[in-house]
C-alpha positions as CSV (number, residue, x, y, z in Angstrom):
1,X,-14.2,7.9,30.6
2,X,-13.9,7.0,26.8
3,X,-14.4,3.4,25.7
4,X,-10.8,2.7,25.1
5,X,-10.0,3.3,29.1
6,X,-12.9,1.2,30.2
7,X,-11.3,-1.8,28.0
8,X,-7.5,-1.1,28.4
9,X,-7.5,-2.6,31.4
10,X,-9.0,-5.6,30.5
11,X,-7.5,-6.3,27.6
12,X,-4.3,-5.7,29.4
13,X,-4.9,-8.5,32.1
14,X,-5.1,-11.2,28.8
15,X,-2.7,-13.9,28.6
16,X,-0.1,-12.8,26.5
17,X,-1.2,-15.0,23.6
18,X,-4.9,-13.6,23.7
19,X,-3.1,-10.1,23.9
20,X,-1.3,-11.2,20.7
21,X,-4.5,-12.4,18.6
22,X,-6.1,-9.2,19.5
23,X,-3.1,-6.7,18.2
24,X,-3.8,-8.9,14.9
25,X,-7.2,-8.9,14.8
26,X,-7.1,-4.8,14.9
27,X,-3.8,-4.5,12.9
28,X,-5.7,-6.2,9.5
29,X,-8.5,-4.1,10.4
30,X,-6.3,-0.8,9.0
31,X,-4.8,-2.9,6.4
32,X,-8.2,-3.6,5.0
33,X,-8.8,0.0,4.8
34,X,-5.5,0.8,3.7
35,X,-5.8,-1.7,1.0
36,X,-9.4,-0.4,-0.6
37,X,-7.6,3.2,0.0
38,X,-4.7,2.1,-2.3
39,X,-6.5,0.1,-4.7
40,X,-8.9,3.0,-5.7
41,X,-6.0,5.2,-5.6
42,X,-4.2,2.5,-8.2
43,X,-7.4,2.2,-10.2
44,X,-7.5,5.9,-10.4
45,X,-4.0,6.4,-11.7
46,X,-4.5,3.0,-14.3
47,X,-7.1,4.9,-16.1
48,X,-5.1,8.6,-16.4
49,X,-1.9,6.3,-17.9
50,X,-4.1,4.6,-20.2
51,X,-6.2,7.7,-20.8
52,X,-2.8,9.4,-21.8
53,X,-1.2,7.0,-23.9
54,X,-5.1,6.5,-25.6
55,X,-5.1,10.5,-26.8
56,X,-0.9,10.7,-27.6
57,X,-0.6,12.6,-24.4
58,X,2.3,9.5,-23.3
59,X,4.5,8.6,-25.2
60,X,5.8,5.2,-24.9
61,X,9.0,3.4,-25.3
62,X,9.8,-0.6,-25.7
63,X,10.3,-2.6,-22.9
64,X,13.9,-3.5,-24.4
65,X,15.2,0.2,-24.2
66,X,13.2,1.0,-21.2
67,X,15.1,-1.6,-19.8
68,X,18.6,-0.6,-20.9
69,X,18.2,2.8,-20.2
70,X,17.7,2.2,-16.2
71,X,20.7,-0.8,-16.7
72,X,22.8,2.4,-17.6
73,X,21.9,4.5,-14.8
74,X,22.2,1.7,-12.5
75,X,25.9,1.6,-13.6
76,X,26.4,5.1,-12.8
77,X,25.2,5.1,-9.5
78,X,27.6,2.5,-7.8
């Protein structure tokens, strides 16, 4: 019998509320890791953009007609 069917039962028979705190308690226990795994992963992808637009491999536009260009293709969507 693993460890998870020795508890299951116990944690089962919990008040409600207790139940409750506990599904939190392990639910930011995977957002913590999900959070370090997405901020390397962020980190990582930070330093190729600025790495390409250091060496001219990016070539970058102002923020002005970035942000007309998507306002256009908003308008054609609808």
């Amino acid at each position: 019998m693993t460890d998870l069917e020795k508890i299951t039962p116990q944690v089962l028979s919990l008040p409600a509320e207790s139940r409750a705190e506990l599904a939190e308690i392990l639910i930011q226990s995977l957002d913590e890791k999900e959070d370090d795994d997405i901020k390397s992963a962020w980190l990582l992808e930070i330093q190729r953009r600025y790495d390409e637009i250091r060496t001219g491999k990016a070539r970058c536009k102002p923020a002005e007609q970035v942000l007309r260009e998507a306002r256009e293709l908003l308008r054609c969507t609808k």
